[in-house]
N, C-alpha and C positions, 0 to 999 in steps of 0.2 A: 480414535484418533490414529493418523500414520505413523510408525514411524522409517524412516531410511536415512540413508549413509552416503549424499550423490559424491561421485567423482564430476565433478565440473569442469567443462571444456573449457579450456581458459584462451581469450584473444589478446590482441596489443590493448584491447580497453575493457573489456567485461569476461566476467566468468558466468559459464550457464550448462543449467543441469535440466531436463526435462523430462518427464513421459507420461504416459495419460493422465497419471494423476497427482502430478506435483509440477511446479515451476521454479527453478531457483534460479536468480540471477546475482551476479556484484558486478556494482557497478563504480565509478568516480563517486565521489558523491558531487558531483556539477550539475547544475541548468538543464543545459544540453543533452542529460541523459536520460533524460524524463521520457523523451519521445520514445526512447531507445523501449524503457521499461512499457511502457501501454502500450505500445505495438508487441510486446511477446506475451503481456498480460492478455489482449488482445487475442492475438493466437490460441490462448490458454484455453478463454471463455469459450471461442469458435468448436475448439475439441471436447470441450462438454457441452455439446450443442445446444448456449444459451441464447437464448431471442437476446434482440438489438437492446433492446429496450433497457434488458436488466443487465445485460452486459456494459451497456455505454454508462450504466448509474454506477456500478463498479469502477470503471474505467475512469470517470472524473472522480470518484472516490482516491484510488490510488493516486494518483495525481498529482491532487490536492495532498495528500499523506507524503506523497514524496516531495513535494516541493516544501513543507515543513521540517522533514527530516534534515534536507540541505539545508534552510536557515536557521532552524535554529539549534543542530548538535553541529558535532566536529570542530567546537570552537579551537582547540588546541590538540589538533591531530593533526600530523602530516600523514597528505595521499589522504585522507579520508574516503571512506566505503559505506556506499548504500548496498543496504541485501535487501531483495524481497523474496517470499519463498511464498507460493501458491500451493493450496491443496484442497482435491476433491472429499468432501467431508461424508458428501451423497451423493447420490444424482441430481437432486434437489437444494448442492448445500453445497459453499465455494468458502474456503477463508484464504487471507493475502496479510502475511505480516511484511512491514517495513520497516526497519532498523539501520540504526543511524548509532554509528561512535559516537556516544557522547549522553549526557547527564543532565541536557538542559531543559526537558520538556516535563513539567511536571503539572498536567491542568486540572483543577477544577471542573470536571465531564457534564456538570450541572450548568456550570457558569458557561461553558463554551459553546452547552450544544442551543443557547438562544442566541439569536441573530442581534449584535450590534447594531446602537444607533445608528443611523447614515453619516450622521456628523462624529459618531465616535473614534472612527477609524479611519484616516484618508487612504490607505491603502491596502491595509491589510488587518485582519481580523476573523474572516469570514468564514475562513477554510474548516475550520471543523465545525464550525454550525453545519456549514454544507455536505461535508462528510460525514456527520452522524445521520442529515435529513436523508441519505442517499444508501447504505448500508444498516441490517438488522441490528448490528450492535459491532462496537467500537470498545477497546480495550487499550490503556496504555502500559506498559510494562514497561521497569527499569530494574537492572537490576547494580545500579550504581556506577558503570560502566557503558553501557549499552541501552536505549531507547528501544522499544518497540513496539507499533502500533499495530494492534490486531483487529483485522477488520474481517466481518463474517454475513454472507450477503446471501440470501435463498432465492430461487428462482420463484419468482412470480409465476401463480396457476394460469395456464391458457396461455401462457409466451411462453413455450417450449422450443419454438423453431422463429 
């Protein structure tokens, strides 16, 4: 496992740390900054030069994880902050944690990762069924304070480029 110490560039709305083989971002934790995170995630996968394929299944992986982390932590934080922090584990082997201020996500990994009735959910339910089907393996960590979804995704044999 890595470990490092990034000094983060900090802008009027994200802070971000990079280099071959890590990614760190903060973000709001808002909506709108989702895009922000899979396009550098995005970036990320291109520089460990992963095929589309396994790259775009991470990509709605994180996503999904981040659009989780904004509904359902940060209930009673002001300014709340999404981090994700990337890192090359192999050549072969990408993890992407997502954390979220906040204490509210505690699942059932059994329960979540089958797919809801159609009639059970009108609109939302799905995201971690979908997130487990899409990454090797899915890890939630709390540590009473802080959420964090650890997601850990291997590149598939023969999509290398």
């Amino acid at each position: 496992m890595y470990s490092y110490s990034p000094q983060p560039i900090h802008s009027d709305d994200h802070s971000e740390f990079a280099d071959s083989d890590h990614l760190f971002l903060q973000v709001p934790a808002m909506p709108e900054q989702v895009g922000l995170v899979r396009r550098q995630v995005a970036d990320f996968t291109r520089r460990q030069l992963w095929g589309v394929d396994d790259a775009d299944a991470l990509l709605l992986a994180v996503g999904e994880a981040c659009n989780n982390a904004i509904n359902y932590g940060q209930k009673d934080v002001l300014d709340p902050l999404l981090t994700v922090a990337c890192s090359r584990l192999s050549s072969d082997e990408l993890r992407v944690d997502i954390s979220n201020q906040g204490n509210g996500f505690h699942p059932d990994l059994d329960v979540l990762a089958r797919l809801p009735e159609a009639d059970e959910f009108a609109t939302h339910g799905r995201g971690f069924c979908l997130i487990t089907a899409l990454v090797d393996s899915v890890e939630v960590l709390s540590d009473g304070v802080n959420t964090t979804v650890r997601l850990r995704k291997s590149r598939t044999v023969g999509k290398n480029l």
